[in-house]
LOTORNU-560548 format. One record per residue: residue number from 0; residue in one letter; z, y, x of N, C-alpha, C, CB in turn. Coordinates in pm, 1 decimal, always signed. Each point is the difference from the previous one (the first is absolute). Glycine has a CB too. Example, Ala and Ser with C-alpha at 12.3 -4.5 7.8 and 13.67 -1.06 7.14 Angstrom:
BEGIN
NODE	0	A	+780.0	-569.0	+1319.0	+0.0	+119.0	-89.0	+0.0	+120.0	+90.0	+124.6	-117.3	-189.2
NODE	1	S	-196.6	+222.3	+154.2	+6.0	+119.0	+82.0	+73.0	+109.0	-77.0	-214.5	-62.8	+118.4
***
This chain:
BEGIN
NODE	0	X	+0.0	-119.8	+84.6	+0.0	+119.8	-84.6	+0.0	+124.7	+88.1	+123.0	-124.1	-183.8
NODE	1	X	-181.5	+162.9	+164.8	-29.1	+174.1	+63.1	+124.3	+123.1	-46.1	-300.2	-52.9	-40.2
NODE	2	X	+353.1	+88.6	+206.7	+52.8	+109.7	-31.2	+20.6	+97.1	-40.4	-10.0	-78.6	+61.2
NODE	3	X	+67.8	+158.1	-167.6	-86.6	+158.8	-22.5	+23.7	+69.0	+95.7	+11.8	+29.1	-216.9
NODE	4	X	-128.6	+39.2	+182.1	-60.4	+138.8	+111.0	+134.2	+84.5	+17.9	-281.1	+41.7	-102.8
NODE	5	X	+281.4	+10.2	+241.3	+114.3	+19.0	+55.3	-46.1	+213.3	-119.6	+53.8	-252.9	+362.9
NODE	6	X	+93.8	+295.7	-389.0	-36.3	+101.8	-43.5	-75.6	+151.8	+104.7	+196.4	-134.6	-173.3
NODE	7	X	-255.9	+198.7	+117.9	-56.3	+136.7	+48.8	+121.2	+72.8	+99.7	-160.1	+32.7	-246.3
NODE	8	X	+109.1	-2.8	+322.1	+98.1	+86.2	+84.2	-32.5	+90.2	+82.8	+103.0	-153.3	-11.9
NODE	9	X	-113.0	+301.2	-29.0	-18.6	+86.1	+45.9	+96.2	+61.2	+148.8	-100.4	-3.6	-258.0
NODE	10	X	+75.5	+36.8	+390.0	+44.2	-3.4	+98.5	+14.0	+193.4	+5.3	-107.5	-293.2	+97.7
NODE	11	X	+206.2	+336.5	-25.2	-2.2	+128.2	+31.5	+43.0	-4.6	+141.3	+38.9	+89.5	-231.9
NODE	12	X	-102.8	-11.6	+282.6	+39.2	+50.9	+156.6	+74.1	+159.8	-39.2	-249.4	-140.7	+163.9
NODE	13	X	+342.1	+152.0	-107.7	+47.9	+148.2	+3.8	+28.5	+14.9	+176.2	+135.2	+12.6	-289.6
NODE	14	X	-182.2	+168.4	+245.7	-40.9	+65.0	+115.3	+37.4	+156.1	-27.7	-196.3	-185.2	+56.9
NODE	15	X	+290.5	+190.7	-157.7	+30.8	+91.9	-64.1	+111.0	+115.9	+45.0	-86.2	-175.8	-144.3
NODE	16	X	+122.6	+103.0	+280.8	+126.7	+60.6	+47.4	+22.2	+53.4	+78.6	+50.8	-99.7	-62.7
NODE	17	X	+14.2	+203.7	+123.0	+10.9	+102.5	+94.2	+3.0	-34.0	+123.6	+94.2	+104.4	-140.9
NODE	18	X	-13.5	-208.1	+161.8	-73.5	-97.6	+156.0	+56.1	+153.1	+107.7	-328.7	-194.2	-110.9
NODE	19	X	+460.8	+220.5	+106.6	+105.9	+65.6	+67.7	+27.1	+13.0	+162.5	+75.3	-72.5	-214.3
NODE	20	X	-99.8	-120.7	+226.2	+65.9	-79.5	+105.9	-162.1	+3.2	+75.1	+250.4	-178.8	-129.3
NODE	21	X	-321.9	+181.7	+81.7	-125.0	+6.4	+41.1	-67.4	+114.6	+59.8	+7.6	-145.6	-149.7
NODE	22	X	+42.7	+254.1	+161.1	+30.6	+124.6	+35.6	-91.1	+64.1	-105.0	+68.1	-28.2	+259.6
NODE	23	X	-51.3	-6.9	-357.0	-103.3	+90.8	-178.1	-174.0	-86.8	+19.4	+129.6	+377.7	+13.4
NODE	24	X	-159.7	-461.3	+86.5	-104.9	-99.6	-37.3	-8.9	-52.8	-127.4	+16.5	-51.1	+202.4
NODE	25	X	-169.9	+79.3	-270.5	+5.2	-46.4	-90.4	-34.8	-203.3	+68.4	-69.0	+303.1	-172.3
NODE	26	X	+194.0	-390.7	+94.4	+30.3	-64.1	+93.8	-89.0	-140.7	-26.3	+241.0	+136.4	+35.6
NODE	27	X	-301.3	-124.3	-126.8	-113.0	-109.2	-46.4	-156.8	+31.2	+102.1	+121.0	-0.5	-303.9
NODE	28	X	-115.0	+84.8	+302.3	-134.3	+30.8	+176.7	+42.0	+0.1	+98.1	-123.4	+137.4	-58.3
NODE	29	X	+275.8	-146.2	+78.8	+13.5	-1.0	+152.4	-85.4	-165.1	+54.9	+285.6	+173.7	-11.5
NODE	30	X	-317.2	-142.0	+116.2	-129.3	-97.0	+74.8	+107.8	-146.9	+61.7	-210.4	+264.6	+119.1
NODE	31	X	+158.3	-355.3	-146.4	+106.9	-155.5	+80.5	-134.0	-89.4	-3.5	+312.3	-11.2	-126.1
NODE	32	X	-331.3	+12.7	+295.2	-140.7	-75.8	+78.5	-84.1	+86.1	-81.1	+46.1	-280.7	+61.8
NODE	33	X	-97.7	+422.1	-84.3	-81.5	+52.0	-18.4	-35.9	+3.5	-179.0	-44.9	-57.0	+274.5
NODE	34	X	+106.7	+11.0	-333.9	-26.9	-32.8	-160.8	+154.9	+77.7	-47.8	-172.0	-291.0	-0.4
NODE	35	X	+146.3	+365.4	-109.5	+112.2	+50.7	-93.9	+78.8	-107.9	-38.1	-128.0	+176.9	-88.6
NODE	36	X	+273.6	-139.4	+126.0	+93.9	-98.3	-113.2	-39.2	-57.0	-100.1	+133.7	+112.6	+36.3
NODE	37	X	-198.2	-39.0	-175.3	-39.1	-15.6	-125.2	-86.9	-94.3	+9.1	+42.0	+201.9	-71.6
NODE	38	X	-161.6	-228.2	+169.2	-125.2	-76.1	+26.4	+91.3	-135.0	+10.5	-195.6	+186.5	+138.0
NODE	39	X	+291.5	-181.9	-74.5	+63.9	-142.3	+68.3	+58.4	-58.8	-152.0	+95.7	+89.5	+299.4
NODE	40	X	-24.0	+9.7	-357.2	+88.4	-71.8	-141.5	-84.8	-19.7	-95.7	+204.5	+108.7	+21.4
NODE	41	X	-367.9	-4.0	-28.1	-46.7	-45.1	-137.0	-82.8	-117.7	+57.8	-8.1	+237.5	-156.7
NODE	42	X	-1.9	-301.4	+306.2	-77.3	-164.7	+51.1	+101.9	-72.3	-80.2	-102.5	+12.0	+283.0
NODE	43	X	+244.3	+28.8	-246.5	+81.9	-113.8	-32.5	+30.7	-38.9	-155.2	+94.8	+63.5	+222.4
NODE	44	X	-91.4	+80.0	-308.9	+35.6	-11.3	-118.8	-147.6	-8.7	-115.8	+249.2	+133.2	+99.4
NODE	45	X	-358.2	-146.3	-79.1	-94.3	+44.5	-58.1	-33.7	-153.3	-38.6	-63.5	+251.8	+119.5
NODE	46	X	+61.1	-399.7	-32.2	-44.3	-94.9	-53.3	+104.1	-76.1	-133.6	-135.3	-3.5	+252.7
NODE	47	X	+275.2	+76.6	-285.8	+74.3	-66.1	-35.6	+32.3	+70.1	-142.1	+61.8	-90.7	+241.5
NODE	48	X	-151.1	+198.1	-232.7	-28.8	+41.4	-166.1	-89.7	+59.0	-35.1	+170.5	+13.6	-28.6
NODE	49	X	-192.4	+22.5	-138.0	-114.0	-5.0	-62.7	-62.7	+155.7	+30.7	+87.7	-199.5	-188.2
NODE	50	X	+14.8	+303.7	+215.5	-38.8	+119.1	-50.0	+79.6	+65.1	+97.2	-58.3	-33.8	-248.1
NODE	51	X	+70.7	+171.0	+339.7	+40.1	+20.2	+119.4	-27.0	+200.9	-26.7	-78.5	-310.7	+159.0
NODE	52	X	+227.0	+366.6	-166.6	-41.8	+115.1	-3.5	+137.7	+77.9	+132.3	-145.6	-25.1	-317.2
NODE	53	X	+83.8	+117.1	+370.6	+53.7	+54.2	+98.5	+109.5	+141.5	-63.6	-239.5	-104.4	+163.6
NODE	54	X	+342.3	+106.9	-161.5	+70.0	+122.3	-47.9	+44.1	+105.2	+153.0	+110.3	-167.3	-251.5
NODE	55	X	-171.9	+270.8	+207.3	-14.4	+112.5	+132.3	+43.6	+147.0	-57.8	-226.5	-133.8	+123.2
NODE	56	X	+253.4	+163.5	-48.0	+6.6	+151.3	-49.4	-57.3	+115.0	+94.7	+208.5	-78.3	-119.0
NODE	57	X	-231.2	+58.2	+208.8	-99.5	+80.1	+103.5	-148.3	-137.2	+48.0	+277.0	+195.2	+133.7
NODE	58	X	-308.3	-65.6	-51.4	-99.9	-93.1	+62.7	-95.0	-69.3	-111.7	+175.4	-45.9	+196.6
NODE	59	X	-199.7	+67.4	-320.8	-78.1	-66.3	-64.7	-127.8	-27.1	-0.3	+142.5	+52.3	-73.4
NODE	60	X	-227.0	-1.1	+144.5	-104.4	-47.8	+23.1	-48.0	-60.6	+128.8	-13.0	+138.1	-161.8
NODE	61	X	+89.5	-160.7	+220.4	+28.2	-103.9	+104.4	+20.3	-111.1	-43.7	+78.7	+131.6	+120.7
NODE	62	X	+24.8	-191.0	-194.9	+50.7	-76.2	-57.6	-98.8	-58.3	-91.6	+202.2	+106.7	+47.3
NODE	63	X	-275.5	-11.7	-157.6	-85.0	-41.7	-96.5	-120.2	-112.2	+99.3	+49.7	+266.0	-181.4
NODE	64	X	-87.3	-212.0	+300.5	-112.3	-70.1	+145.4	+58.3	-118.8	-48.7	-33.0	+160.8	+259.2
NODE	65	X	+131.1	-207.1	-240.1	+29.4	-173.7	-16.2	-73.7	-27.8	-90.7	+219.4	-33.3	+51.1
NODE	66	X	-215.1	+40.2	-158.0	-66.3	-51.2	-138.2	+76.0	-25.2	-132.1	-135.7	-102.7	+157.4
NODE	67	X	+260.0	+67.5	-123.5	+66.9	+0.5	-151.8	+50.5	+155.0	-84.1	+97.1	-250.5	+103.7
NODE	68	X	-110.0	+263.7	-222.5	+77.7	+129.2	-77.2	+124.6	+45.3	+99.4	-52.4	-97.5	-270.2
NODE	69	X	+36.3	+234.2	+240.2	+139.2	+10.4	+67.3	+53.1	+113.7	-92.9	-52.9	-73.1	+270.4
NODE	70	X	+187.0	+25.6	-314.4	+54.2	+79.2	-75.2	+176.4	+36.8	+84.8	-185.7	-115.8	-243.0
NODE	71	X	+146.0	+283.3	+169.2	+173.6	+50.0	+38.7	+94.5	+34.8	-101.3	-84.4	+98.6	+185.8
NODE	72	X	+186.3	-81.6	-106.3	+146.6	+15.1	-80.2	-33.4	+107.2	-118.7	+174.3	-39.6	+231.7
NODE	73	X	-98.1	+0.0	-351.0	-4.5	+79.5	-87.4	+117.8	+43.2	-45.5	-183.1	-82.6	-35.3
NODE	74	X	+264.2	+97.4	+131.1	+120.4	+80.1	+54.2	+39.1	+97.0	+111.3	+29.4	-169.8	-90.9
NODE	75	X	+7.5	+239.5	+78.4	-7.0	+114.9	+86.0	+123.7	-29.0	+78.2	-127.7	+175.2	-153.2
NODE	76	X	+71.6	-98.2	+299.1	+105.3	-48.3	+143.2	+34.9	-72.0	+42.3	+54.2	+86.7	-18.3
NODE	77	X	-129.6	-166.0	+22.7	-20.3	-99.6	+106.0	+143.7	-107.0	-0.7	-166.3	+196.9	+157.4
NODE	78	X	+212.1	-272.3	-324.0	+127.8	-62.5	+10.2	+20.2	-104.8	+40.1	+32.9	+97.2	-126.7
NODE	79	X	-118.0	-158.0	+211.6	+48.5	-89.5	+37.4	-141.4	-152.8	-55.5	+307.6	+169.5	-10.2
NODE	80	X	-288.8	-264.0	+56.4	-102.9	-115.8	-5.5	+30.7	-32.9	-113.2	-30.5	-83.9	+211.7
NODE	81	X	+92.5	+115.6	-332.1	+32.3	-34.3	-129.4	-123.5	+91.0	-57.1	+288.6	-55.9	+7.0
NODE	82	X	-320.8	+153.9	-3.3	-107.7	+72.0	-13.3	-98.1	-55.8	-18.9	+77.8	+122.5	+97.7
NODE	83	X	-120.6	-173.4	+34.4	-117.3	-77.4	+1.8	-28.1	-161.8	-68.3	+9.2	+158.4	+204.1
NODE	84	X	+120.6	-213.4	-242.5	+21.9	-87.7	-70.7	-43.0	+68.3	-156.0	+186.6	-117.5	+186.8
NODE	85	X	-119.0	+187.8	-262.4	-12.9	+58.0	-54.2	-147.3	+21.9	-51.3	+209.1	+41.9	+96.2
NODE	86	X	-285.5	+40.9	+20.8	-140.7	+44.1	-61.8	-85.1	-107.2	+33.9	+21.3	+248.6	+22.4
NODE	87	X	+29.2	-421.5	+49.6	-126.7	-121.6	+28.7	+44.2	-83.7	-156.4	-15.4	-48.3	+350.3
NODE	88	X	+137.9	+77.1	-401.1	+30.9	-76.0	-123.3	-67.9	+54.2	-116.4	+212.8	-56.9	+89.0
NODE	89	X	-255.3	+183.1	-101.6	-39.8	+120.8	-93.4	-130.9	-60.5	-3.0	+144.0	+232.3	+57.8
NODE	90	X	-255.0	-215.4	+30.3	-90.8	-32.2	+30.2	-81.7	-81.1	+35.9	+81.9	+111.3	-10.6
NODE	91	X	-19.0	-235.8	+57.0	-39.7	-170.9	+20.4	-60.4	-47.8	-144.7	+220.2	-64.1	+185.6
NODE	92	X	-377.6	-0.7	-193.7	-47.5	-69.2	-94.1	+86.0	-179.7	-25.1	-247.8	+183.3	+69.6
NODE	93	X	+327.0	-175.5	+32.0	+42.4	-124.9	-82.4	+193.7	+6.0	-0.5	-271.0	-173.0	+96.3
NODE	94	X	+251.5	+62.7	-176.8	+195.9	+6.4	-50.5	+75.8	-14.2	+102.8	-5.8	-114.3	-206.1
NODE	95	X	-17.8	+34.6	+360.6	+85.7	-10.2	+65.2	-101.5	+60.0	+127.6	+174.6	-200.4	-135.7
NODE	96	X	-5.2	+285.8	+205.0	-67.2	+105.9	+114.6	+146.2	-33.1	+116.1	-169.7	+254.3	-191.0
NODE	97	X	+73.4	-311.1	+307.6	+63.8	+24.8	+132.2	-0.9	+134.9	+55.0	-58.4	-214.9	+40.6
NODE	98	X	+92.3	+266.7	+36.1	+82.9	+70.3	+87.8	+6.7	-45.6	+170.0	+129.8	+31.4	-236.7
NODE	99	X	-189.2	+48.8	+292.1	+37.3	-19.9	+173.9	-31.5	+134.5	+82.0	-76.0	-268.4	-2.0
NODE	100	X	+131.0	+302.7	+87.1	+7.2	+113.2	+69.9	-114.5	-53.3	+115.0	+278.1	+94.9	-64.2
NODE	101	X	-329.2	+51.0	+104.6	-135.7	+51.4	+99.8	+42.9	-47.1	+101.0	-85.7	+206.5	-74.6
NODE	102	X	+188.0	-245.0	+140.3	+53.2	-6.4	+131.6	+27.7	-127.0	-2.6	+85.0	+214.1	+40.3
NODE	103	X	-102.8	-325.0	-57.7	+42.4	-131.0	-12.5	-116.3	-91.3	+37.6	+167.9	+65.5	-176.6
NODE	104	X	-254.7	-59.6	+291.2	-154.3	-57.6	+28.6	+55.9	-158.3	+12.1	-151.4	+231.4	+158.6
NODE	105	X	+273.5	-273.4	-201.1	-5.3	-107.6	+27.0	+76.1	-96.2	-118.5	-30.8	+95.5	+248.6
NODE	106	X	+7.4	-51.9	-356.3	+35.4	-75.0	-107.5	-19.3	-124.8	-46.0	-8.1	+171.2	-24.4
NODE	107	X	+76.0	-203.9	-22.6	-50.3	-174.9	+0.4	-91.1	-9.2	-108.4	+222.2	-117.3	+77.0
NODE	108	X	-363.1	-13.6	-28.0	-85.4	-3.1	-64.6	+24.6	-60.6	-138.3	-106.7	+13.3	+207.1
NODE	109	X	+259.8	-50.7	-234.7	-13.9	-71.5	-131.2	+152.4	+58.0	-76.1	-166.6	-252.6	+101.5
NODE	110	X	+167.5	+390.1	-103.1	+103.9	+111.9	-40.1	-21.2	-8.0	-135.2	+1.6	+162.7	+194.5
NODE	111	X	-88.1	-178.2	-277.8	-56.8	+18.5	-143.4	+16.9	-109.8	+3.0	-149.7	+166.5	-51.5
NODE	112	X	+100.6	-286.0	+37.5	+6.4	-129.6	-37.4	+182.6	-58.1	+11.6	-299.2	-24.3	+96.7
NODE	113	X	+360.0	+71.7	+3.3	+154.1	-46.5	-5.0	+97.7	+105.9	-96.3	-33.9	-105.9	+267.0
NODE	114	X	-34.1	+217.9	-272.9	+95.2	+126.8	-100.2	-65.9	-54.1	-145.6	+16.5	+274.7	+186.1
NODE	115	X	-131.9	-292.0	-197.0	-34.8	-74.5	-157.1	+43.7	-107.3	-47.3	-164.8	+73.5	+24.3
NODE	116	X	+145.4	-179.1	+83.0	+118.3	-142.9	-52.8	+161.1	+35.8	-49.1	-129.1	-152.0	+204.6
NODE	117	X	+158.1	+246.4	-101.3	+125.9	+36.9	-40.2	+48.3	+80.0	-161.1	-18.8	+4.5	+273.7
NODE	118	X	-102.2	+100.5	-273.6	-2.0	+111.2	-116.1	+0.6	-137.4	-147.3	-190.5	+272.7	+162.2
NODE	119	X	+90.4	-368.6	-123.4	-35.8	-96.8	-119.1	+104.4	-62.4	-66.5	-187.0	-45.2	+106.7
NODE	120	X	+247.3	-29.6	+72.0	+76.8	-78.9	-42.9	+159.0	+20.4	-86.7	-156.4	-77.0	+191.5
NODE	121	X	+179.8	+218.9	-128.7	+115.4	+53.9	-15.9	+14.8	+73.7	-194.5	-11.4	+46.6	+335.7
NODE	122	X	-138.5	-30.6	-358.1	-7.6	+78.1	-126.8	+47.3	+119.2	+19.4	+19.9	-173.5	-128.8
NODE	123	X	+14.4	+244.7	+267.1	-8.5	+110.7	+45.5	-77.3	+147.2	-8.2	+69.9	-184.8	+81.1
NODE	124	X	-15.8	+314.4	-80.6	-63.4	+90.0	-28.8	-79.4	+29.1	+153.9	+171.7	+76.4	-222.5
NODE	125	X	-128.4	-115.6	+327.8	+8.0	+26.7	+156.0	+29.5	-59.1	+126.8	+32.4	+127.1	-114.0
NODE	126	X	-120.5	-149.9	+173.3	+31.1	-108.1	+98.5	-34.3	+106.9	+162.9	-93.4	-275.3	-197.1
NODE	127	X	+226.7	+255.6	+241.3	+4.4	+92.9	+132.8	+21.5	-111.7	+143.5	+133.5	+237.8	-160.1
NODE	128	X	-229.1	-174.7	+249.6	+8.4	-102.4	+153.9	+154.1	+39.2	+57.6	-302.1	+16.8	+92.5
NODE	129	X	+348.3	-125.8	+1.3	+78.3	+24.7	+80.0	+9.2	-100.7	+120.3	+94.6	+118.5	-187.2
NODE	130	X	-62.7	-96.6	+301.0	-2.1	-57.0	+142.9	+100.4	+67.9	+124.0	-253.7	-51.9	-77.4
NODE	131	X	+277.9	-54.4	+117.5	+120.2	+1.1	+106.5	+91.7	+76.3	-49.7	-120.7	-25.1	+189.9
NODE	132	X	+176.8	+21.2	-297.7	+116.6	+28.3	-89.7	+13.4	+115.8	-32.1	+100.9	-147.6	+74.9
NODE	133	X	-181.5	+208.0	-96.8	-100.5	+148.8	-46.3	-133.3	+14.5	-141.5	+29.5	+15.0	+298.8
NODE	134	X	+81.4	+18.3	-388.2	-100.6	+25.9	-119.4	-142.4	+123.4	+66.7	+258.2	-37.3	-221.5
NODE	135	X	-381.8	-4.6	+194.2	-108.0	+97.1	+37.8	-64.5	+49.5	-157.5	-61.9	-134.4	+269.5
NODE	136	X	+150.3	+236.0	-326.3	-27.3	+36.8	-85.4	-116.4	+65.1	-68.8	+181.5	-32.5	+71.9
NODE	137	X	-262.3	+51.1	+5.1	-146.5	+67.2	+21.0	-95.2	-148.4	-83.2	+49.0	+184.1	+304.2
NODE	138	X	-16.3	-274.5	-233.6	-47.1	-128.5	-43.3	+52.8	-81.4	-94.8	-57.6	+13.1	+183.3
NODE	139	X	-26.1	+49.9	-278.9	+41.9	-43.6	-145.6	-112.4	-29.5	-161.1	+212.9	+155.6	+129.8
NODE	140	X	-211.5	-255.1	-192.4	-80.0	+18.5	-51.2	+78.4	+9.8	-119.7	-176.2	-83.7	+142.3
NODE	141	X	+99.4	+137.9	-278.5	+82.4	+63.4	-163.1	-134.5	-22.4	-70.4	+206.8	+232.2	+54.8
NODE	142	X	-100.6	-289.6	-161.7	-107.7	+2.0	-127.2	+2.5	+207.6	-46.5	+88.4	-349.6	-131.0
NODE	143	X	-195.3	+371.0	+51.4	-77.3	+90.7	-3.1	+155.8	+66.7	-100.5	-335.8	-99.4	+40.8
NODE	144	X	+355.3	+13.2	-163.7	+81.1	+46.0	-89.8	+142.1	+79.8	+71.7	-111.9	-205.0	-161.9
NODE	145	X	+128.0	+185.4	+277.5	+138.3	+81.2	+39.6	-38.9	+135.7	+68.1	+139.5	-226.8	+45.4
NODE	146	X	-257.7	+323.0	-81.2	+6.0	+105.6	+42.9	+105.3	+64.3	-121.9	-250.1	-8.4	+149.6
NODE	147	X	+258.7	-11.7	-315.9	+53.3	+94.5	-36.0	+187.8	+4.0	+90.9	-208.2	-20.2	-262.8
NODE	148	X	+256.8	-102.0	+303.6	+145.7	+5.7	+41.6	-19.9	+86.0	+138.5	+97.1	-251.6	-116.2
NODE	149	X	-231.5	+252.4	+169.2	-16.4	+21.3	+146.6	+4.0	+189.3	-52.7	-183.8	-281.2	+145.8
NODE	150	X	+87.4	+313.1	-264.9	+18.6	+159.9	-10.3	+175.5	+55.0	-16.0	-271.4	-2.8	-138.8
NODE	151	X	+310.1	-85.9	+72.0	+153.5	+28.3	-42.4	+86.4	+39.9	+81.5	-22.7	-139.7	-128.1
NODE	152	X	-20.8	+47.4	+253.1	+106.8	-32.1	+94.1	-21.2	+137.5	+128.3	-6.3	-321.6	-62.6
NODE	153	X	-147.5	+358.2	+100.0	-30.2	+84.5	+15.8	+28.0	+174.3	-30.2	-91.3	-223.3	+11.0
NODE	154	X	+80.3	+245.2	-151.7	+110.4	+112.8	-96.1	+77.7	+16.2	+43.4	-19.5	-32.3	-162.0
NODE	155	X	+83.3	-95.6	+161.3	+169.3	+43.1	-13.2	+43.3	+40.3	+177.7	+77.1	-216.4	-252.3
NODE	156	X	-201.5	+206.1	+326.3	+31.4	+87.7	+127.5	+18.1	-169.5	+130.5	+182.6	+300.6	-168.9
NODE	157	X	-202.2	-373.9	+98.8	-33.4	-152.4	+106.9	-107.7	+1.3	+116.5	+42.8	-132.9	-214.7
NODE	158	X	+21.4	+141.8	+316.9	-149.1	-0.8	+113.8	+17.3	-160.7	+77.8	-5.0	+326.1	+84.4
NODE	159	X	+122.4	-433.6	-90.5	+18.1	-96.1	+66.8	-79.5	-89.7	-59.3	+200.9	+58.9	+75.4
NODE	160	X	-276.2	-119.2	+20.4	-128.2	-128.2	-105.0	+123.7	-146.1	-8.8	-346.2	+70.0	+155.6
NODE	161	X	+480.8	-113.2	-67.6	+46.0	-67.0	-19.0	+95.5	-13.9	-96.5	-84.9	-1.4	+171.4
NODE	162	X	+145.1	+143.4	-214.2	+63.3	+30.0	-92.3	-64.5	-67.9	-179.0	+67.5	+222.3	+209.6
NODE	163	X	-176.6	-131.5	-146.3	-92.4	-38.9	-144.3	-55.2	-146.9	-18.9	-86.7	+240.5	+13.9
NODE	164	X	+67.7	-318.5	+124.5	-21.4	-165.6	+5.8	+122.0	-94.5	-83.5	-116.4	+45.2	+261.6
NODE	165	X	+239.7	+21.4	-246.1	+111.8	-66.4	-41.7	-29.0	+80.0	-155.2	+187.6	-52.9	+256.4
NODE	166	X	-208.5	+183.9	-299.6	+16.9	+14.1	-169.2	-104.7	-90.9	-68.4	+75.8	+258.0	+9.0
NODE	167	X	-152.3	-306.2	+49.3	-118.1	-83.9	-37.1	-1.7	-141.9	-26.3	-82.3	+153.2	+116.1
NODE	168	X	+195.0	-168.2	-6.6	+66.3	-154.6	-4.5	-121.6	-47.2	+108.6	+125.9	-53.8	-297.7
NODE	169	X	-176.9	+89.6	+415.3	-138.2	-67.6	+77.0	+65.9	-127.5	+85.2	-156.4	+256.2	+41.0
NODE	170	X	+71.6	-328.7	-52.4	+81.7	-136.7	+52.7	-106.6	-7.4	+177.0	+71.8	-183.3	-331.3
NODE	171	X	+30.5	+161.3	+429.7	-44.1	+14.0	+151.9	-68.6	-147.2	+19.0	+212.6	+179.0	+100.4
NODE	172	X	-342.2	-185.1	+2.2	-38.5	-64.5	+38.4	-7.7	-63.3	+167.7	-59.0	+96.7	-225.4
NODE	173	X	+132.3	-157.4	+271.4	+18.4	-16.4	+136.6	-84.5	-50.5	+88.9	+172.4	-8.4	-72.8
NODE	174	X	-210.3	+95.8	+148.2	-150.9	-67.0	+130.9	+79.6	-21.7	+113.8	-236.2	+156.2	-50.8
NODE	175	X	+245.5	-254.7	+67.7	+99.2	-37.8	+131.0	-120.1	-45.0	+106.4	+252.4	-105.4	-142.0
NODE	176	X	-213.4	+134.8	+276.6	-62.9	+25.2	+82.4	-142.0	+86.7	-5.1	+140.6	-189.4	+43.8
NODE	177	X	-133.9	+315.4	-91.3	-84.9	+78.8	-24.9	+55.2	+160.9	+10.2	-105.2	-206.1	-134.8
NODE	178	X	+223.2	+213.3	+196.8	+65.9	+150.8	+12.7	-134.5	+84.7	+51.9	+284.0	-74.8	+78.0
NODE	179	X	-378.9	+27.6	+46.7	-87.8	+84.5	+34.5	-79.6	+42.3	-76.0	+26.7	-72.0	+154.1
NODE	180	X	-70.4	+14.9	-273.5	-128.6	+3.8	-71.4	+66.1	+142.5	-100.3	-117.8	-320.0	+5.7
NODE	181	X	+186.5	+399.6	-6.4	+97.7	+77.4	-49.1	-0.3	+118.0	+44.2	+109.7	-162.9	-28.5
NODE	182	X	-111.7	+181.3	+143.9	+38.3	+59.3	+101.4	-120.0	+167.4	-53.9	+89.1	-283.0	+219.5
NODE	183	X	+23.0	+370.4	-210.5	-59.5	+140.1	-28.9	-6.8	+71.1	+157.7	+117.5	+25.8	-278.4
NODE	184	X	-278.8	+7.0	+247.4	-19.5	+94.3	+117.2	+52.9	+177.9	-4.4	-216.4	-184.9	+24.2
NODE	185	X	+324.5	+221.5	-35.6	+27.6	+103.7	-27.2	+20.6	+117.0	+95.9	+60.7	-140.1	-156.9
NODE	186	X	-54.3	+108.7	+274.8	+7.4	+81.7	+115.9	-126.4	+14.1	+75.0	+225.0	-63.9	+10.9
NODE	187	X	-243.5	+111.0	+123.8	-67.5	+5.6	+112.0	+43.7	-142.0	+70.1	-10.6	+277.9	+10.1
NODE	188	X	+116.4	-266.7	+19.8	+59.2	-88.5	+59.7	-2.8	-163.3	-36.8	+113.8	+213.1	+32.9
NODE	189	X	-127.4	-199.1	-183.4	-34.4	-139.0	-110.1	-145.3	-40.7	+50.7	+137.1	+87.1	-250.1
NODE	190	X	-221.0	+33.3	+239.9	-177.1	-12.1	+16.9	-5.2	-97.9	+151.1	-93.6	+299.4	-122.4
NODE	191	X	+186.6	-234.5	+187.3	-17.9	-49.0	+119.8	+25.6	-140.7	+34.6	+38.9	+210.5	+36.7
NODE	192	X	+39.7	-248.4	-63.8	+40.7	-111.4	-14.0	-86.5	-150.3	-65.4	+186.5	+190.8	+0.9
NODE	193	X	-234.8	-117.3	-129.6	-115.2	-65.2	-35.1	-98.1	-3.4	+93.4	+49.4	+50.9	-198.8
NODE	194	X	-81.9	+32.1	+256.5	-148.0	+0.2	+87.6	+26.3	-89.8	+69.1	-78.8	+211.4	+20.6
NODE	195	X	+196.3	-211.0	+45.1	+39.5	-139.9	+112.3	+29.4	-105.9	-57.1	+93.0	+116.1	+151.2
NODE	196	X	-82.3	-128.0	-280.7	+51.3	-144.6	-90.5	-161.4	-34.4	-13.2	+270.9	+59.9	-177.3
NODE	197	X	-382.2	+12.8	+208.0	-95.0	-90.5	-56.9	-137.3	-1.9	+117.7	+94.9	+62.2	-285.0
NODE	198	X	-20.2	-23.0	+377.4	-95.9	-8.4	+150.9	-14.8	-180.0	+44.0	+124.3	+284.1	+117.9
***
């Protein structure tokens, strides 16, 4: 008997963020072996769903060069990666939407397929990654129906995405031996490091 078709799943890259530590780089073009961050996460994240939109708030026609939609915050000042959650949940053609940050070129190739078993199995609103005993809250996938708790929670002045993982009830998914595949390039010093992690 034949399995059913695994459901639709719309993917978001966010790139939406002030990138501080980065010295104000917009931090999805910074260059690793000559290719943008973003190039590296949408190789990794692009075979593992149906529909793939980039959330940016500068730099947009740079960004648009890749090829997927790119949509921005439809919140003002920059609050945080809930934002961009926010405007990939608003805007995703299908019911269930992952989540992964620009800086992560090394995500695991089967992040959607282990956060969906989980989301299924659990009858869950939210299924969030975690490794080497570190929730990676960025990495998360939600059914579509929890933006109205996600606007609520937002209002009432909420900028913590873990805060809001627990009002949601999101059940964690554990990648053991995979802490690297995680790993945020957020510095100079991060970039660097990568360059030598992959010489």
């Amino acid at each position: 008997m034949r399995s059913p078709p695994r459901p639709l799943v719309t993917g978001v890259v966010l790139c939406g963020g002030r990138a501080r530590r980065m010295g104000g780089a917009d931090k999805g073009l910074v260059l690793l072996r000559g290719r943008p961050l973003v190039a590296h996460v949408l190789d990794r994240l692009t075979p593992q769903v149906d529909q793939v939109l980039i959330n940016a708030n500068r730099s947009l026609a740079a960004y648009r060069a890749f090829g997927p939609e790119v949509v921005e915050d439809d919140i003002d000042g920059f609050p945080g990666p809930l934002a961009g959650v926010r405007c990939g949940l608003a805007r995703a053609a299908h019911g269930l939407v992952v989540t992964v940050p620009c800086d992560a070129p090394g995500l695991p190739a089967d992040l959607v397929a282990r956060l969906l078993s989980a989301l299924l199995e659990g009858d869950t609103s939210a299924a969030v990654a975690s490794s080497g005993g570190r929730t990676q809250p960025v990495f998360a996938l939600y059914r579509r129906s929890v933006l109205p708790t996600l606007d609520g929670f937002l209002a009432a002045g909420g900028r913590k995405v873990d805060e809001w993982h627990s009002e949601i009830g999101a059940v964690h998914v554990v990648f053991d031996g995979a802490e690297h595949a995680f790993d945020n390039i957020n510095t100079p010093e991060d970039l660097a490091r990568a360059e030598r992690a992959l010489e």
